[in-house]
N, C-alpha and C positions, 0 to 999 in steps of 0.2 A: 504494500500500500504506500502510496506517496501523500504531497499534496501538488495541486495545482497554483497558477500562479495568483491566484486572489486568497490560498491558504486552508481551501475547502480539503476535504481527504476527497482521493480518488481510488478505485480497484478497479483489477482488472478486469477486462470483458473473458469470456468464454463460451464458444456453443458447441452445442451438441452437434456430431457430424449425422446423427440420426433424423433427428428432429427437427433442429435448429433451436433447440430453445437457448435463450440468453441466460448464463450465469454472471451475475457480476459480483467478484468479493477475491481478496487474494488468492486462491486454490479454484480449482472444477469441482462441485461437490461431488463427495462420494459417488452417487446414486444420481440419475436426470430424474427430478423429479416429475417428468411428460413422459418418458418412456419404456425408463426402467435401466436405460444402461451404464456402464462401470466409468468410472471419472478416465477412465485412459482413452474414452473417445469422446474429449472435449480438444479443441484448439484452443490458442487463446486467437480475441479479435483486436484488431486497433482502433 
């Protein structure tokens, strides 16, 4: 986690290469909570 330049916190994006659902928070969560699959088929996004 960072901040941004106005000092707000930011986290990372993630999605599911299943789904696409958006994760956003340091890590991919465990679990997609839309599909059901394992955090190692999350990307991060920019």
């Amino acid at each position: 986690m960072g901040r941004d330049k106005s000092g707000k916190k930011h986290y990372k994006r993630w999605k599911c290469r299943v789904c696409g659902y958006i994760h956003e928070g340091p890590e991919p969560p465990d679990i997609c909570p839309v599909c059901g699959v394992p955090k190692d088929m999350f990307d991060p996004v920019e």
